[in-house]
C-alpha positions in Angstrom: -38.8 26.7 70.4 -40.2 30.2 71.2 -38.9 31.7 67.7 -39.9 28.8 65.9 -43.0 29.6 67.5 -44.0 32.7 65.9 -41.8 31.9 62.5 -44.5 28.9 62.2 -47.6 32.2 63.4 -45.9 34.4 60.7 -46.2 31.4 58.0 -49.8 30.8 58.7 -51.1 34.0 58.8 -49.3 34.6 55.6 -50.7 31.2 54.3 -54.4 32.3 55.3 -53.3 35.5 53.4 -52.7 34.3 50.5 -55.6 31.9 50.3 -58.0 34.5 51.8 -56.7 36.6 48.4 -56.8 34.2 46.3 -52.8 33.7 45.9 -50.1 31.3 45.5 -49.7 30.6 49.8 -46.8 28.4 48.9 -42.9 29.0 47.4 -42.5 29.9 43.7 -40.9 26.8 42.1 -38.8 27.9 39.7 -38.9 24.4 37.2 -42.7 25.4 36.6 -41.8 29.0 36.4 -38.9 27.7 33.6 -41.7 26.1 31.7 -43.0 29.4 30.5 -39.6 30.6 29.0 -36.9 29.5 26.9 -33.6 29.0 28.1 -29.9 29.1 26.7 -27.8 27.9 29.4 -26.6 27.7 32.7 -23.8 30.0 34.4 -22.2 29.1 37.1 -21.4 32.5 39.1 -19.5 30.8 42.3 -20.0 31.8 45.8 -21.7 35.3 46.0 -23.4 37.3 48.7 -27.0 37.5 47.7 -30.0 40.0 49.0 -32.5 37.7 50.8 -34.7 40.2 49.4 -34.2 38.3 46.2 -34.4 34.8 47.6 -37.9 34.5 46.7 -38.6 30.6 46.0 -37.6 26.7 45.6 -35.9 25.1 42.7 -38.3 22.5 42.8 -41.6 21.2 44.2 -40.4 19.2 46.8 -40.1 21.5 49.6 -42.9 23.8 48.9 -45.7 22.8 51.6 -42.9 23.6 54.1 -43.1 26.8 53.7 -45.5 29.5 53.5 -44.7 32.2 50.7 -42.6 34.2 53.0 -40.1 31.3 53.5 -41.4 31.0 57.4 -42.3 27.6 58.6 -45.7 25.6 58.3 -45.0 22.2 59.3 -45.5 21.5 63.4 -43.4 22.1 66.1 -42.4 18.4 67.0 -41.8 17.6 63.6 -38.6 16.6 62.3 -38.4 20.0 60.2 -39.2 21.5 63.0 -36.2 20.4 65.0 -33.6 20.9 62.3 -35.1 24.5 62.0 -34.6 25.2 65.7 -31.2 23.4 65.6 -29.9 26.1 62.8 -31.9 28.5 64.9 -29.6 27.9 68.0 -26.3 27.6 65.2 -27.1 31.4 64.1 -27.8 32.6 67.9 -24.9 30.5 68.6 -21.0 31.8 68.3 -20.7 28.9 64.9 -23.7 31.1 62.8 -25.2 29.5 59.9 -21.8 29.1 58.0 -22.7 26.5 55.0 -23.6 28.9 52.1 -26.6 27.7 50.5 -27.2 27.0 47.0 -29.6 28.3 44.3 -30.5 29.1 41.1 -30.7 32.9 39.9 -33.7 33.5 36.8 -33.9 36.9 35.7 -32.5 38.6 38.9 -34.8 36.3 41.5 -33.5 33.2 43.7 -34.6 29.7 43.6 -32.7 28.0 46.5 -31.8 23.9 45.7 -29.9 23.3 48.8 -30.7 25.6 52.1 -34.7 26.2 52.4 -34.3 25.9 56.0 -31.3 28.4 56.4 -33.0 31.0 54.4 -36.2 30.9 56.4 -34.1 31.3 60.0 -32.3 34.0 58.6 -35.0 35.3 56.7 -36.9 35.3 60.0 -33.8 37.2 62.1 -33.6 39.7 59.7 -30.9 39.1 57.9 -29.6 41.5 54.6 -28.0 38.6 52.4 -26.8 34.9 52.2 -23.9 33.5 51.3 -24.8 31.2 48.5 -23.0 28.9 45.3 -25.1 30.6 42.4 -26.6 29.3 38.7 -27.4 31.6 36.6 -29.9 30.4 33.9 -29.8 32.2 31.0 -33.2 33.2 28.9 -33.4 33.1 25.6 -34.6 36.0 23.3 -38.2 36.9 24.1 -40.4 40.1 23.5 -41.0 40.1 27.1 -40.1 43.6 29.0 -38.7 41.4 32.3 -36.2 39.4 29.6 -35.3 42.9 27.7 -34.6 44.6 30.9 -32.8 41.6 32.4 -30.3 41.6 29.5 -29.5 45.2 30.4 -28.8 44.1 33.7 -26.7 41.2 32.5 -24.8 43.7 30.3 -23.8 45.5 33.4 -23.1 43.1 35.9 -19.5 41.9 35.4 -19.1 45.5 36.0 -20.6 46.6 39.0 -22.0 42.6 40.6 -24.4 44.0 41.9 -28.1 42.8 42.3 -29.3 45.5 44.8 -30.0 48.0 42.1 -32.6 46.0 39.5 -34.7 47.7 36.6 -38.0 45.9 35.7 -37.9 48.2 32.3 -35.4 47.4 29.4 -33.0 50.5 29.1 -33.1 52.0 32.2 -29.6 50.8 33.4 -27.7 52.5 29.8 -30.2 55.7 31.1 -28.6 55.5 34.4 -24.9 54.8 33.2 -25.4 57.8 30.9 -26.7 60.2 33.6 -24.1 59.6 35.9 -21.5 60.1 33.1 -20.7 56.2 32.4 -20.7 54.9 29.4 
């Protein structure tokens, strides 16, 4: 109860945050973030480690008043959510872990989880570098905008190296990279 304490502490003062600057206090949902892009398809990338660093919303609207922006906890102590929080709580403290990988969808580099809000937020809250996870990849379609360009560099590059920790917002920057360290 004491950690779920001050994740629920760290959620509002990051909810007041956000409202105080005039910010989105809640989870980015990725089906309203879909409707300003084109799409081409779905991947299906398996289970993959991914940096919690890049879990950054929800799929969709349904869980977003749970959570503050920062994935902690906003919903009261004695509440149902509340209790499954602090039972996953006890799991990852425990000697069982959180073991269930979550599941998500990944849109230009950034994860939406579908299955596992809960999870993320404990772990998020402990610390932890990466999640197990079952991964989507949707797929943009062409578009002059510089995140789409430079997410196509990175998708040109990731059977290679699968690996989301190094991520260019700017389109050429990973051929620039390949090229200075001799790759082509």
């Amino acid at each position: 109860e004491e950690h779920y304490q001050r994740a629920l502490k760290a959620g509002q003062k990051n909810h007041r945050q956000h409202l105080h600057n005039g910010t989105a206090p809640y989870l980015p949902v990725l089906d309203e973030i879909l409707s300003d892009y084109t799409t081409v398809g779905e991947m299906n990338l398996g289970m993959i480690e991914i940096p919690m660093d890049k879990v950054v919303g929800t799929k969709t609207k349904g869980r977003t008043n749970a959570f503050a922006s920062n994935f902690m906890p906003l919903l009261a102590v004695d509440s149902e959510f509340g209790f499954k929080w602090r039972n996953l709580c006890e799991a990852h403290l425990g000697d069982v872990g959180i073991r269930d990988p979550i599941s998500c969808y990944e849109f230009l580099g950034r994860f939406y989880v579908q299955e596992g809000n809960k999870r993320v937020s404990v772990l998020k809250y402990f610390g932890a570098s990466s999640v197990c996870a079952n991964v989507i990849r949707i797929l943009p379609g062409d578009s002059d905008a510089p995140e789409v360009a430079a997410y196509q560099d990175f998708l040109s590059s990731y059977p290679l190296t699968r690996c989301y920790e190094v991520y260019f917002t700017q389109p050429n920057s990973i051929p620039r990279l390949q090229a200075s360290m001799g790759y082509e």
